[in-house]
C-alpha positions as YAML, in Angstrom:
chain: A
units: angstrom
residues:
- id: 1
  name: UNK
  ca: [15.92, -15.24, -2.63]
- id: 2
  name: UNK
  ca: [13.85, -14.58, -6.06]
- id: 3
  name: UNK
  ca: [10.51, -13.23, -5.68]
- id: 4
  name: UNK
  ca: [7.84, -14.18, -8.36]
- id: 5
  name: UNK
  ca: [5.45, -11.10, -9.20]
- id: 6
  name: UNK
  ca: [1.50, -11.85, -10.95]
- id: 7
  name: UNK
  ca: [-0.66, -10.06, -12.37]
- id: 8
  name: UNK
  ca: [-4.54, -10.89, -12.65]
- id: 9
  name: UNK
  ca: [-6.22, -10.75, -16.59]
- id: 10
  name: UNK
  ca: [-9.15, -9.29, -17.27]
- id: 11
  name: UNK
  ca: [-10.42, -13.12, -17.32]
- id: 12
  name: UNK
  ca: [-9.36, -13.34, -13.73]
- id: 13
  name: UNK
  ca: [-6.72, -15.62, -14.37]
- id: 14
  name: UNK
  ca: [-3.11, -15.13, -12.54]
- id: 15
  name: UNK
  ca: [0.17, -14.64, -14.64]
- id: 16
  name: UNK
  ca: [3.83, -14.36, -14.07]
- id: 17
  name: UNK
  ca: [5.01, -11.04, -14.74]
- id: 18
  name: UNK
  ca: [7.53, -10.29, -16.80]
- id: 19
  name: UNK
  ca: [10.24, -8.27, -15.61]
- id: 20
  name: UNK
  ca: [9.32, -5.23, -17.73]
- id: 21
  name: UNK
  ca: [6.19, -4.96, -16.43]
- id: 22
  name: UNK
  ca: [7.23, -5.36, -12.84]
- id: 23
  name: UNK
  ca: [9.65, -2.52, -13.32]
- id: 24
  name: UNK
  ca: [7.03, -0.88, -15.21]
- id: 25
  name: UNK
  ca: [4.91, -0.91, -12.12]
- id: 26
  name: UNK
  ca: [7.38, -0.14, -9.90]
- id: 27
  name: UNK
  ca: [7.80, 3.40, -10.95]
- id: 28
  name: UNK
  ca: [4.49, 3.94, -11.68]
- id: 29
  name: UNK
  ca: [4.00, 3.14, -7.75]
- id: 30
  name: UNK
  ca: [7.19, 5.59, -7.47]
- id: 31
  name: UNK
  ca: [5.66, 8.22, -9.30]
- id: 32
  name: UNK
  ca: [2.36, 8.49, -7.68]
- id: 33
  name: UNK
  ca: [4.22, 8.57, -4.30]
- id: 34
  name: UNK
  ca: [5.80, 11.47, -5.50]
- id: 35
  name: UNK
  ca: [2.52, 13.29, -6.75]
- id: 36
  name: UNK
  ca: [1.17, 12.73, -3.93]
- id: 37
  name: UNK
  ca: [3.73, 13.79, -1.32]
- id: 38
  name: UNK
  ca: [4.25, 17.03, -3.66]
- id: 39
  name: UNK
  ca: [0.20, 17.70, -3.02]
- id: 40
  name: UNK
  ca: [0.36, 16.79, 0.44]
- id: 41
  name: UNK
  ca: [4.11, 18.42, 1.49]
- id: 42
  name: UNK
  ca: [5.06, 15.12, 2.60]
- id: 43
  name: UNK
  ca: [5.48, 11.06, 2.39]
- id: 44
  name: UNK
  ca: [2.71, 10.24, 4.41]
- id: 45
  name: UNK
  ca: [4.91, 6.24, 4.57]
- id: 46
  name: UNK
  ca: [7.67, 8.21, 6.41]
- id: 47
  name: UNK
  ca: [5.45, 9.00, 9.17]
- id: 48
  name: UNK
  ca: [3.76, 6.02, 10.31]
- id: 49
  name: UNK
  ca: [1.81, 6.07, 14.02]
- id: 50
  name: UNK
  ca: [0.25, 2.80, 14.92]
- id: 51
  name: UNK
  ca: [-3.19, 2.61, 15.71]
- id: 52
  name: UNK
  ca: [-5.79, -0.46, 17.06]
- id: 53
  name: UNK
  ca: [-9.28, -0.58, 18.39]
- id: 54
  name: UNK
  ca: [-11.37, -3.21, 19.25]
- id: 55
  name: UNK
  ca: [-15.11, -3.53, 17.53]
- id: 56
  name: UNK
  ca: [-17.48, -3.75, 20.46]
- id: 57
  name: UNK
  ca: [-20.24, -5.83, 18.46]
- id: 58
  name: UNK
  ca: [-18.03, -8.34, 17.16]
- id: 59
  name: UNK
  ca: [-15.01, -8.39, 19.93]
- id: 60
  name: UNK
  ca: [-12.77, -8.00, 16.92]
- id: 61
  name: UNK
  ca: [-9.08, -6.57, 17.12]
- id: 62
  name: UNK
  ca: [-8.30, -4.22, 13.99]
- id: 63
  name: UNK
  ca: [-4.69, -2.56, 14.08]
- id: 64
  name: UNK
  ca: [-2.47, -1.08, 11.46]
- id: 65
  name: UNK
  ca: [-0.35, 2.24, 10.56]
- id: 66
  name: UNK
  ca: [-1.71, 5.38, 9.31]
- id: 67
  name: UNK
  ca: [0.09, 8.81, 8.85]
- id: 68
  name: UNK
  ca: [0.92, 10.80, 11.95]
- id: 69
  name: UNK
  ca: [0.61, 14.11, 9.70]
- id: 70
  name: UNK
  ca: [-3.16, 13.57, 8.16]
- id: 71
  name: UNK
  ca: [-4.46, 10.58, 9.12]
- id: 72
  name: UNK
  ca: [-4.13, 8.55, 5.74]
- id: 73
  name: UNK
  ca: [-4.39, 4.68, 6.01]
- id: 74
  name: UNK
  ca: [-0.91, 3.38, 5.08]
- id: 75
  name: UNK
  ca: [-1.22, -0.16, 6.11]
- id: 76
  name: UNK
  ca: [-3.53, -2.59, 8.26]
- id: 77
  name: UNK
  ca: [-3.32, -5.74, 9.34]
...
């Protein structure tokens, strides 16, 4: 299965990265993951703990994961 990555121009238009620039970004991403656990002491993605809560004014549901160790948002949903 191929997976097709874009990128958005300063115009707002979406284009087809090339695969350069998606490896580019990819340790860029890799790099500030390590920066960061090195500030933090450790991969705050490693230590996911679910949370969810439900918004009393609007009855909404909002879940997602967040680090167990600080508290960081890691994903929602």
């Amino acid at each position: 299965m191929s997976v097709t990555h874009y990128k958005q121009t300063p115009d707002g238009d979406w284009v087809e990265m090339t695969a350069e620039e998606v490896q580019a970004s990819e340790q860029e991403g890799n790099r500030e993951r390590e920066e960061k656990a090195k500030e933090k002491g450790h991969y705050c993605d490693e230590n996911p703990q679910h949370y969810g809560f439900e918004d009393e004014e609007s009855g909404r549901w909002y879940h997602g994961q967040e680090c167990s160790i600080c508290g960081e948002l890691i994903h929602t949903g």
